[in-house]
C-alpha positions in Angstrom: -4.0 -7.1 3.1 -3.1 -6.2 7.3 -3.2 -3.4 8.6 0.4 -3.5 9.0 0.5 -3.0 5.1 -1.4 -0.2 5.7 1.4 1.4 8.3 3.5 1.0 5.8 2.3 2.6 3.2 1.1 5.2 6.0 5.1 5.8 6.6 6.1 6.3 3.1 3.6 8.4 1.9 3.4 10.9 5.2 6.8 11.5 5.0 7.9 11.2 1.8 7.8 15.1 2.0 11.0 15.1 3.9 13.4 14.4 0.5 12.5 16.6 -1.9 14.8 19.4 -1.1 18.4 18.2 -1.9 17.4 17.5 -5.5 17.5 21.4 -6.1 19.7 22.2 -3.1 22.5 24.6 -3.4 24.4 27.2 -1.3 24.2 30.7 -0.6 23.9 32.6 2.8 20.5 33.7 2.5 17.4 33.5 0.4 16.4 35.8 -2.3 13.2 37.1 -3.0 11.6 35.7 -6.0 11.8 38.5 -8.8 9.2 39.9 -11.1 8.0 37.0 -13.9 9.2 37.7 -17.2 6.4 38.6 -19.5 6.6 35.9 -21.8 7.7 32.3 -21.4 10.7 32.9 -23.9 12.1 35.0 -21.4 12.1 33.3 -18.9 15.6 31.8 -17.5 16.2 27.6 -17.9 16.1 25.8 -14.4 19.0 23.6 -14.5 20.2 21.8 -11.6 23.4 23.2 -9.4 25.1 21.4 -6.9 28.0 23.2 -4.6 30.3 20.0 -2.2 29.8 21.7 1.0 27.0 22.9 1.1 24.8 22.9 4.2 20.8 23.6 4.5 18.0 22.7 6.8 14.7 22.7 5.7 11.8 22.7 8.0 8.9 20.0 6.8 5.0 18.8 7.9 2.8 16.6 6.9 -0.7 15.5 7.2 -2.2 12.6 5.9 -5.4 9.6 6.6 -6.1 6.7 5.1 -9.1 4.5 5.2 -9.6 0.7 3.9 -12.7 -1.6 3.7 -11.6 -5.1 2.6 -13.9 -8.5 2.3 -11.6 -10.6 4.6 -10.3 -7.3 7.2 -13.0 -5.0 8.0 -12.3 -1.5 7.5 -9.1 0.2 9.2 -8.3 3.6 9.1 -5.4 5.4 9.9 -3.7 8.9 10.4 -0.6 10.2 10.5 1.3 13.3 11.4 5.0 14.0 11.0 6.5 17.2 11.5 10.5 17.8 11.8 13.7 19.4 10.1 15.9 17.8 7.5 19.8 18.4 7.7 21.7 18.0 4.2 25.0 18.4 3.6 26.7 18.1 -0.2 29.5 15.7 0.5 31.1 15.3 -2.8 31.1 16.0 -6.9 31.8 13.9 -10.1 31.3 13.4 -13.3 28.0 15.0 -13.1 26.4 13.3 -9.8 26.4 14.7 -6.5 26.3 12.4 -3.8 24.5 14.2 -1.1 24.9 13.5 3.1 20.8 13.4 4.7 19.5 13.2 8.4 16.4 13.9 10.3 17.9 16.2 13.2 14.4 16.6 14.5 11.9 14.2 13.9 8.3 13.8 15.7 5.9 11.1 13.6 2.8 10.1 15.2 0.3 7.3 13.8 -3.2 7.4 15.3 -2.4 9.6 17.8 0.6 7.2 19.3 4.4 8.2 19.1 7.3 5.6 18.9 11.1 6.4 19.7 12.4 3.9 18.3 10.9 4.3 14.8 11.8 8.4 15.5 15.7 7.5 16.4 15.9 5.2 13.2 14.4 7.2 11.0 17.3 10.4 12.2 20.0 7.9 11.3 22.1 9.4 8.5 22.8 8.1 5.3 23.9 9.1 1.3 22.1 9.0 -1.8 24.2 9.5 -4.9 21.9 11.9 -7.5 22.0 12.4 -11.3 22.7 15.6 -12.4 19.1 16.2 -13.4 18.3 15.4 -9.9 16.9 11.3 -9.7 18.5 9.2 -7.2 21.0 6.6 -8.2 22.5 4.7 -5.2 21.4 4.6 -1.6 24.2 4.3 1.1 23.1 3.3 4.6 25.2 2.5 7.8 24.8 -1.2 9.1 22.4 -0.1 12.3 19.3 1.2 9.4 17.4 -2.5 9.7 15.8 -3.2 6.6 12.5 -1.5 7.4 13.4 1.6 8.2 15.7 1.8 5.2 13.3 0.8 2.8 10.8 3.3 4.1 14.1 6.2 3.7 14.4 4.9 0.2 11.0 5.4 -0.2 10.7 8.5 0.8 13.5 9.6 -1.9 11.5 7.9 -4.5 8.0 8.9 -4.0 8.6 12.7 -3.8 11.4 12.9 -6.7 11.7 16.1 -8.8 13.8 15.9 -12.1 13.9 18.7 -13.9 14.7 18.8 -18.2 14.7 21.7 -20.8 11.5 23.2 -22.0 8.3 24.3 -20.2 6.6 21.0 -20.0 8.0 17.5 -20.1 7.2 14.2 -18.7 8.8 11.5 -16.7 9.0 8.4 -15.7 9.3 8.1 -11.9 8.6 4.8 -9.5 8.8 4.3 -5.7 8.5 0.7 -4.2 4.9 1.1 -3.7 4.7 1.4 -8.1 5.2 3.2 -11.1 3.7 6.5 -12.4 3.9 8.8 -15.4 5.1 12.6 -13.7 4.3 15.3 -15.5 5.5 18.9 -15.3 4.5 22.3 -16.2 6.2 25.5 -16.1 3.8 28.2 -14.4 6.1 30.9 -14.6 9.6 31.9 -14.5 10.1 30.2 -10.8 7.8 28.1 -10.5 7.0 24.3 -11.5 3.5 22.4 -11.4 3.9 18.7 -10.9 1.2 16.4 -11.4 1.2 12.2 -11.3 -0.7 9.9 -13.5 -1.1 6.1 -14.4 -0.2 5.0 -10.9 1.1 1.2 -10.9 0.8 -0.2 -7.3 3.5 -3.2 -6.5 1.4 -4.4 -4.1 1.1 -7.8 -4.5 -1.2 -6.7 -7.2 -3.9 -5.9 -4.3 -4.6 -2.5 -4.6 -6.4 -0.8 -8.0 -5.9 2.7 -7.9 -8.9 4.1 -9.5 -8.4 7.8 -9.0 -5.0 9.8 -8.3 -5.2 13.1 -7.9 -1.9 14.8 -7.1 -0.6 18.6 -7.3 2.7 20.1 -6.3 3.3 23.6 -6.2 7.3 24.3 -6.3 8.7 27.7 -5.8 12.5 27.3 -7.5 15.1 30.7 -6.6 17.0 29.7 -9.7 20.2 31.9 -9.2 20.6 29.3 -6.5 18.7 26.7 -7.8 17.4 25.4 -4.7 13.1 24.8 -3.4 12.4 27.6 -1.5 9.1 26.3 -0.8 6.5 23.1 -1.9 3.6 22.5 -0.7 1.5 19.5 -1.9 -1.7 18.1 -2.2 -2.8 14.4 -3.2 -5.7 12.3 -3.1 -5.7 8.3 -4.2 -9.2 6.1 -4.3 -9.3 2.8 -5.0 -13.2 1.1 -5.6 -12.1 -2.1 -4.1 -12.6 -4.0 -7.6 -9.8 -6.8 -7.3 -8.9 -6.0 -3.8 -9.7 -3.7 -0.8 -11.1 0.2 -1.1 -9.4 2.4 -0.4 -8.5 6.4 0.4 -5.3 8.1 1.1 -5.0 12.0 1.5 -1.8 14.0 2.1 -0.8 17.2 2.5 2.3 18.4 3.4 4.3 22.0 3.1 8.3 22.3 3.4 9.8 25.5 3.7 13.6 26.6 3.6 15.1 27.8 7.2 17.5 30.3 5.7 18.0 31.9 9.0 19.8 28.5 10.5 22.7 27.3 8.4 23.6 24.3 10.4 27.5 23.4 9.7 28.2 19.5 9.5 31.4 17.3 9.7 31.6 15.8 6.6 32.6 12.7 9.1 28.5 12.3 10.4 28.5 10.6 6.8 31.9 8.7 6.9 30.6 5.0 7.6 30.9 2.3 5.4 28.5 2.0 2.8 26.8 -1.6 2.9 23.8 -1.1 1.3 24.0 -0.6 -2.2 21.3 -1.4 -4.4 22.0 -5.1 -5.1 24.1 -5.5 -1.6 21.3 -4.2 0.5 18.6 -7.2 -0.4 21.5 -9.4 -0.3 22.6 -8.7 3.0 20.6 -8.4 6.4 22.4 -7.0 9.6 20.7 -9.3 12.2 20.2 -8.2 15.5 20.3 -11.4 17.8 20.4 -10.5 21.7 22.9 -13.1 23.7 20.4 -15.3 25.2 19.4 -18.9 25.3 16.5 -20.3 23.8 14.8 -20.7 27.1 15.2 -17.3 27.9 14.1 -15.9 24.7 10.8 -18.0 25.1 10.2 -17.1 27.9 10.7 -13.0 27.2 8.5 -14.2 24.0 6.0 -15.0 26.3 6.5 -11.8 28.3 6.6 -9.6 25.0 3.1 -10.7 23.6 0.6 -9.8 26.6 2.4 -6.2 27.0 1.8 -5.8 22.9 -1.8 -6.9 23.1 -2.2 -4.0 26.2 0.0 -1.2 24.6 -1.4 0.9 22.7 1.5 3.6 22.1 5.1 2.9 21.3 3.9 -1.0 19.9 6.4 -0.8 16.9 9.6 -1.3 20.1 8.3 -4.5 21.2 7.3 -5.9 17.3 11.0 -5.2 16.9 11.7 -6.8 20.1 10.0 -10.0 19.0 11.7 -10.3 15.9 15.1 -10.0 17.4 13.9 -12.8 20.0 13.1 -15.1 17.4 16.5 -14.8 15.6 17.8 -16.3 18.8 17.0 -19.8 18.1 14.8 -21.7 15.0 12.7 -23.4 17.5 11.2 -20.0 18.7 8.8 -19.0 15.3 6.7 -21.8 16.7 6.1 -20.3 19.6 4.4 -17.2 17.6 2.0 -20.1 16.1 1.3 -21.6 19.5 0.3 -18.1 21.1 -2.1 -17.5 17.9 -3.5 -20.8 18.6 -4.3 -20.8 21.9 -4.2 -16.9 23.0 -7.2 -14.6 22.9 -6.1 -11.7 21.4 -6.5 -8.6 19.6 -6.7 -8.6 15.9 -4.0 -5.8 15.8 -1.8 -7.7 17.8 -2.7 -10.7 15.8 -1.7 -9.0 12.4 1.6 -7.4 13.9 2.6 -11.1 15.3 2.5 -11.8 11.7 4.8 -8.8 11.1 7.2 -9.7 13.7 7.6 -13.2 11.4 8.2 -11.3 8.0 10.7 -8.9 10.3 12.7 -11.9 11.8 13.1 -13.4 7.9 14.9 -16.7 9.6 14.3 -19.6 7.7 12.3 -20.8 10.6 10.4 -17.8 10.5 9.7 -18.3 7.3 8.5 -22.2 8.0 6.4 -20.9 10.5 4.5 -18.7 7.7 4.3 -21.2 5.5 2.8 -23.7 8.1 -0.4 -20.9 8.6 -0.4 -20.4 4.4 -0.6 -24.5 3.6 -2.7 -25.9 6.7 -6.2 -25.2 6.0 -6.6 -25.6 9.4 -6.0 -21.7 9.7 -8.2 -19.4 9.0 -8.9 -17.3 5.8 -7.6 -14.4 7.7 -4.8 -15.3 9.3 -3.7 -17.3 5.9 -4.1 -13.6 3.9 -1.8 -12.2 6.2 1.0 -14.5 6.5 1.1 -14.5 2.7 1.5 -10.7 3.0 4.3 -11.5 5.4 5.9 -13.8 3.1 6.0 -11.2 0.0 7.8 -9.1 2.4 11.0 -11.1 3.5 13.9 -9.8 2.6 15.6 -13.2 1.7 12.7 -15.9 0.8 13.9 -19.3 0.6 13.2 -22.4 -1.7 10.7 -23.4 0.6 8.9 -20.6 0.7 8.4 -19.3 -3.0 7.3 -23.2 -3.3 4.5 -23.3 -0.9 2.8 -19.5 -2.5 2.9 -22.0 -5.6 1.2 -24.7 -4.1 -0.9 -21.9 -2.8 -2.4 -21.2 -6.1 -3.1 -24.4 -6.8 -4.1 -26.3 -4.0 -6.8 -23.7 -3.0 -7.9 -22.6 -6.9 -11.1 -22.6 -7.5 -12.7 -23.5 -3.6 -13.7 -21.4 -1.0 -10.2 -20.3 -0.3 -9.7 -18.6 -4.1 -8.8 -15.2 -2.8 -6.3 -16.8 -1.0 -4.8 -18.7 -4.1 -5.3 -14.8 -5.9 -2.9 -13.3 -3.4 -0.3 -15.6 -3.2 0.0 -15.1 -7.5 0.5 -11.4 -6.6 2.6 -12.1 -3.9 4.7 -14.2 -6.4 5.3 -11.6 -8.7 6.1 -9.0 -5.9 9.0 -11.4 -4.7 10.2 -11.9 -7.6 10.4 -8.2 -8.1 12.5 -8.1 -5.1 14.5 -11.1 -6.5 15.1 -9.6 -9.7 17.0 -6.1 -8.2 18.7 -8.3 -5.5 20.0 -10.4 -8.5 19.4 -13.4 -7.0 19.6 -16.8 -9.4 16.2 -17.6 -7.9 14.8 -15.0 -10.4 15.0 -16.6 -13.8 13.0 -19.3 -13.3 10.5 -17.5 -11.2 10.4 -15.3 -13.9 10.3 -18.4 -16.6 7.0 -20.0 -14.6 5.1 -16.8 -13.9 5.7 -16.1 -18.0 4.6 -19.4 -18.3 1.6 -19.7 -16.5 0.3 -16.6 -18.0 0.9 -17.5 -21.6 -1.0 -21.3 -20.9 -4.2 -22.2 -20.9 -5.6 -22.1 -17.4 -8.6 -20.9 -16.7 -9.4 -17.3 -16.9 -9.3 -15.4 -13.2 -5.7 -17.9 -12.9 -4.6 -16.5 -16.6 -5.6 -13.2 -15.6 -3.5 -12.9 -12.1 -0.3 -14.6 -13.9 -0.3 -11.7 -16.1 -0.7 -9.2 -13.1 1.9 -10.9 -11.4 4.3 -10.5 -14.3 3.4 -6.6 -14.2 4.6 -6.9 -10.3 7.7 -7.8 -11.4 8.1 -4.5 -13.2 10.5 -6.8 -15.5 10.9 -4.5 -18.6 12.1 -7.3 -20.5 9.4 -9.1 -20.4 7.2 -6.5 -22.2 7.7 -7.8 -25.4 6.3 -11.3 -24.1 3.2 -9.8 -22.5 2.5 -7.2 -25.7 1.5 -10.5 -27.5 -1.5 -11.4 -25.2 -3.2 -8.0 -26.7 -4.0 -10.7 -29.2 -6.0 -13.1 -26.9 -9.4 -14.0 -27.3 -10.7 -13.0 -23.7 -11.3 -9.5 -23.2 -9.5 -9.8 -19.6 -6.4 -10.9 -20.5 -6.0 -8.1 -22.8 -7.0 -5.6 -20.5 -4.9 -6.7 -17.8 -1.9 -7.1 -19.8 -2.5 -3.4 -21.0 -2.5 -2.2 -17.4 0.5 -4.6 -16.5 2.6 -3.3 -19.5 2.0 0.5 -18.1 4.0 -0.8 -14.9 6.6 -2.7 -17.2 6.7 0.0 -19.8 5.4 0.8 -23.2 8.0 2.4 -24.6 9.5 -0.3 -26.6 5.8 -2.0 -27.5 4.1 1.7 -27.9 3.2 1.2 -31.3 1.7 -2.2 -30.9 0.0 -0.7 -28.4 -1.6 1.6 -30.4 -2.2 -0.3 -33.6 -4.0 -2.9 -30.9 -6.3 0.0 -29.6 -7.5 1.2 -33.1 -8.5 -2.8 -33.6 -10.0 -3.2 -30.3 -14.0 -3.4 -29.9 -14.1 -3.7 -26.3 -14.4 -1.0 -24.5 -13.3 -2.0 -21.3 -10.3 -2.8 -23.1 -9.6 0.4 -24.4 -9.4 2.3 -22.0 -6.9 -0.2 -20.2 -4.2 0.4 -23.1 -5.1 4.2 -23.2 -4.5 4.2 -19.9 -0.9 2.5 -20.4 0.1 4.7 -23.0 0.5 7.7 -20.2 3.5 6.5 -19.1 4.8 6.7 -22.7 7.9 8.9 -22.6 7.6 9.9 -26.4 4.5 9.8 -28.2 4.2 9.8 -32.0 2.3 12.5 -34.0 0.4 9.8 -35.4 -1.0 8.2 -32.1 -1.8 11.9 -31.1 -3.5 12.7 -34.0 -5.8 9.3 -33.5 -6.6 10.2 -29.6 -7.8 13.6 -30.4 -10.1 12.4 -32.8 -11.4 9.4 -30.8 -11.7 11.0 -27.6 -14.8 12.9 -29.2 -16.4 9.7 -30.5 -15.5 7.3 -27.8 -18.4 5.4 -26.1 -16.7 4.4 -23.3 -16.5 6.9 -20.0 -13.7 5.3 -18.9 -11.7 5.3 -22.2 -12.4 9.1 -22.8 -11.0 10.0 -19.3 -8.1 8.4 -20.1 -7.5 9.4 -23.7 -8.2 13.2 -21.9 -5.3 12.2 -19.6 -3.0 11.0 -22.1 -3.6 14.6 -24.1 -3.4 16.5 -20.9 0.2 15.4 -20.4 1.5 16.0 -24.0 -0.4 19.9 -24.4 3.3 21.1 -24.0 4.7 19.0 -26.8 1.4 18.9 -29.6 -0.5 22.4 -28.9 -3.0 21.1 -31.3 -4.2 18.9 -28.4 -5.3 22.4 -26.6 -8.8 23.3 -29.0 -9.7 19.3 -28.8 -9.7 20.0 -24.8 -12.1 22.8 -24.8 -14.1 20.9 -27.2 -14.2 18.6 -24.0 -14.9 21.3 -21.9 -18.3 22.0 -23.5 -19.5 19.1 -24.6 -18.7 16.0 -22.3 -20.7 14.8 -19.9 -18.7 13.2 -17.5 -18.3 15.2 -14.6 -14.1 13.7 -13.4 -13.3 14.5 -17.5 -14.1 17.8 -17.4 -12.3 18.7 -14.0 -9.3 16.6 -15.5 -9.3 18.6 -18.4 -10.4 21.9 -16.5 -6.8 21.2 -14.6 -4.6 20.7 -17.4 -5.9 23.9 -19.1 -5.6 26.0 -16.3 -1.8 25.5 -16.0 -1.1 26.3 -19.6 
C-alpha cells in the first residue's frame, strides 16, 4: 500500500460529493419551498425520477475529509483534503427512458495537505456525459480524448460512489459499487421530501488490502418533488479498518451541496459535442498517450531535471509526476532510468513512492518491465517491491509479462520472509483481472481459470485463503456458484473468506445456500462472515428472516449478532416483525456498536 493509493482514494472519496445532483435534476426557474409533511406516510406523494432535455442547473458543493493509515511495511501517513467548487449540468438528450446528461466543474478549487495543483484542477473541469437509467444509476461514461486515464477514472468514481436510485415504497435496498468496491445502499423515507441513505457490507477492490471493519455513513437528501430535483444533501461518513490483513485505517467525510437557484447558467449544447471514446469497454482498451517530440537524450536528460525539482516541491507535485510519465513514453530505454535514480539517489520516501506512480502512469511495456525488474529481483527492498506491485495492479493495459511475474510472485517468495509480498501480488492478481474482465480482454479467461483454480487446490492455507479473496476482487458474478461450494471446506478460513468474497460477487443467486450453510455452521467466526454477506442480498426470504430474528437473541458471537442486527436493520421496511426483535436488542445487548446500530435504524422508522 503507497501513499499514492491513499491520494487516490483521498480524490474519490472528497469529491465524490460533486455528482449527486443530476440524478434528480430537473428544470424550473426557481426553487420551491418544501411544503407541510403529510400526516401519514400513505399520503405522502411517490418520488419518481423526472428528466427535462435542456435543462440547465448549477449546484454549489464542499467537502471535507482526512484520512489516516498505519501499515507494517509504510509507517503511518495521513492525509487531508478540501474541495470546494460549482458543478454545471446540462440535460442534453432523452430516450427510451435514459437521459444522457452533459457535466463540468466550472469552478473547481481541491487542495490535498494543504497543497493546490492546476493541473489536477483543469482536468478535473473538463466536460464529459454520463448516460443515466431512468431510476437514476449511471450507464455509460463518455469522455473527450484529453481526460487521461486517471483523472477519468477518478470522474467515474465520483458518479459511482455518491449514486442515488430511487424505487417505489418507503424503504428499499440497493445494490450500488464504485471502483474502490461494492456495498449494500439502503434507503428510508423520513418524510414526504425527504430520503435517509445509509451504506452497509462495504467490499473494498483494493487488491484485497484493505478490511473495512466499521462503515458508518448517513445522507440527509431534501427532494422538491414537483421538480424532482436535490435541493440540498449533506453527508456524513466514517470508515475504520483494524489493520487485520492489511494496513489500519480511517477515513472521515463530510460534505454539503446546495442548489444555486438564483444562477441559471445557459450552456451550448456544443461544450458536450466531442466524440465519445471512452465507453465502458473502449475506455480500458484504449489510452490517449501523451508523448512530447523529443529524443531519447533529451528526455533523459529533462528525466534527470524532473526528479530533483519533485523531491524539493512540495505544492503542485502531481504536474511533474505527469511530466515524468509523458517523458518516459518517449523512448523504452527511459523506465530504466527511474530504476537507476532509485538506486543510486538519496531521496524522499514520497518522491520514492510517486516515482513508482509515474511507472504505473506511463503503462509502456517498458514501464512495465521496469516494475517487474523491482517486484522479481530480491535485490530490492520489501518496500519498494510492495509498491511497484501496487503500480502494476494499476496499469491500464498489463502485458503477458507482467501478470506472469505477480504469479511467480506468489510463488517464488511463499512462505519466506518476503510472504506479504507474495500476499499482495494474489490480490493484485484478482484486481487486474477485474480490470481485465470489464475491458473484455481474452487475457481474462484464463486468469480467471487459474485464480479459480488455485483456490479450489490444495495449497496451503494463508495461499488458499488469498486465492479465494482474489476471486472476490474480481467481482466475477459468475463465479459465485464456484466459490458457494468452498462453504463446505474443512478449514474455518476458507469458508469465512469465501463468505466475505461472495458479498462482493453477490449472493443473490447462492442466497439460500448461504443460509442453509449458516444454520450448519459452528464456528462463529464464520458466521458472522456469511451474515455479513447476506446484506447485500437484494430479496430476502421470510424464511431466512424469521431464522435471523430468532438467532440474533441467542448468538454467541459479538461479531455475528452485529451483523445479523445489520441485516434486520435494512429489511425493517419490508418484514415489520423485525421492529419488536430490535428493541429486544435495545434492552438487552451488551455490545455497545449493536445497540447504536440498532438505535440508528429505529430512529428513522
Amino acid at each position: 500500500m503507497t501513499r499514492r493509493w491513499l491520494l487516490s482514494v483521498a480524490l474519490a472519496l472528497s469529491a465524490a460529493v460533486l455528482f449527486v445532483a443530476w440524478f434528480l435534476m430537473q428544470s424550473p426557474d426557481r426553487v420551491p419551498s418544501v411544503p407541510e409533511q403529510p400526516t401519514a406516510a400513505n399520503e405522502w406523494t411517490p418520488l419518481l425520477m423526472q428528466w427535462h432535455a435542456g435543462v440547465s442547473q448549477q449546484y454549489r458543493v464542499l467537502s471535507e475529509s482526512s484520512m489516516g493509515m498505519q501499515a507494517a511495511t509504510n509507517g503511518s501517513s495521513s492525509i487531508h483534503v478540501h474541495l470546494q467548487g460549482v458543478l454545471d449540468t446540462l440535460i442534453l438528450q432523452m430516450e427510451n427512458n435514459q437521459a444522457l446528461v452533459g457535466m463540468r466543474l466550472s469552478t473547481i478549487r481541491l487542495k490535498i495537505n494543504g497543497s493546490t495543483d492546476d493541473e489536477t484542477d483543469r482536468a478535473l473541469g473538463v466536460p464529459f456525459r454520463v448516460l443515466f437509467a431512468d431510476n437514476g444509476m449511471p450507464l455509460r461514461f463518455e469522455f473527450p480524448a484529453e481526460i487521461n486515464r486517471h483523472n477519468r477514472s477518478i470522474l467515474e468514481n465520483l458518479v459511482r460512489t455518491f449514486q442515488l436510485s430511487l424505487k417505489p415504497g418507503d424503504s428499499w435496498i440497493t445494490n450500488e459499487r464504485n471502483s474502490s468496491g461494492t456495498y449494500a445502499a439502503a434507503y428510508q423515507r423520513t418524510g414526504a421530501y425527504q430520503i435517509h441513505k445509509s451504506k452497509h457490507n462495504f467490499h473494498t477492490t483494493a487488491a484485497g488490502m484493505v478490511n473495512w471493519s466499521t462503515l458508518n455513513s448517513t445522507e440527509s437528501i431534501i427532494i422538491e418533488p414537483g421538480y424532482n430535483w436535490i435541493r440540498s444533501m449533506k453527508i456524513e461518513e466514517q470508515m475504520n479498518s483494524e489493520g487485520q490483513g492489511g494496513p489500519a485505517m480511517n477515513i472521515k467525510q463530510s460534505a454539503a451541496l446546495d442548489l444555486m437557484p438564483s444562477t441559471q447558467v445557459k450552456h451550448a449544447a456544443s461544450l458536450w459535442a466531442f466524440d465519445a471514446t471512452t465507453t465502458p469497454s473502449e475506455h480500458r482498451s484504449k489510452i490517449n498517450h501523451t508523448v512530447p517530440d523529443l529524443t531519447a537524450e533529451q528526455a533523459r536528460r529533462q528525466i534527470l531535471a524532473t526528479i530533483p525539482v519533485l523531491d524539493a516541491t512540495k505544492q503542485g507535485r502531481l504536474s511533474h509526476i505527469h511530466r515524468l510519465r509523458d517523458l518516459l513514453r518517449v523512448h523504452a530505454s527511459l523506465p530504466g532510468i527511474i530504476l537507476q535514480v532509485l538506486e543510486t539517489h538519496e531521496l524522499s520516501d514520497r518522491t520514492r513512492a510517486d516515482l513508482y506512480l509515474a511507472l504505473e502512469l506511463a503503462g509502456t511495456e517498458s514501464a512495465q518491465a521496469a516494475l517487474v525488474q523491482v517486484i522479481t529481483d530480491s535485490s530490492w527492498s520489501l518496500k519498494d517491491g510492495m509498491r511497484a506491485i501496487v503500480a502494476m495492479a494499476g496499469v491500464e493495459q498489463p502485458s503477458t509479462e507482467s501478470i506472469s511475474a505477480l504469479w511467480r510472485t506468489t510463488q517464488n517468495y511463499a512462505g519466506g520472509e518476503r510472504q506479504r509480498m507474495a500476499n499482495s501480488a494474489t490480490f493484485a492478481l484478482g484486481s487486474m483481472g477485474n480490470s481485465l474482465r470489464q475491458a473484455e480482454n481474452p487475457l481474462y479467461s484464463s486468469l480467471r481459470s487459474d485464480l479459480l483454480s488455485h483456490a479450489l487446490g490444495s495449497g496451503d492455507l494463508v495461499t488458499r485463503s488469498n486465492y479465494v479473496t482474489a476471486l472476490g476482487n474480481t467481482q466475477d458474478r459468475s463465479l459465485a456458484r464456484d466459490v458457494v461450494v468452498l462453504l463446505d471446506d474443512v478449514e474455518p478460513q476458507i469458508r469465512r473468506v469465501a463468505a466475505l468474497s461472495l458479498g462482493t460477487l453477490g449472493v443473490d443467486q447462492v442466497a439460500d445456500q448461504l443460509v442453509s450453510y449458516y444454520s450448519e455452521e459452528d464456528n462463529g467466526y464464520v458466521r458472522g462472515a456469511i451474515a455479513e454477506s447476506l446484506q447485500s442480498w437484494t430479496q430476502p426470504s421470510d424464511t431466512a428472516m424469521a431464522l435471523f430474528r430468532q438467532t440474533v437473541r441467542t448468538e454467541p458471537d459479538e461479531s455475528t449478532r452485529y451483523h445479523i442486527a445489520l441485516l434486520l436493520s435494512q429489511n425493517l421496511g419490508q418484514f415489520p416483525e423485525n421492529e419488536p426483535v430490535l428493541k429486544d436488542i435495545m434492552r438487552s445487548e451488551t455490545s455497545k456498536r449493536i445497540r447504536q446500530q440498532v438505535a440508528e435504524a429505529l430512529a428513522t422508522q
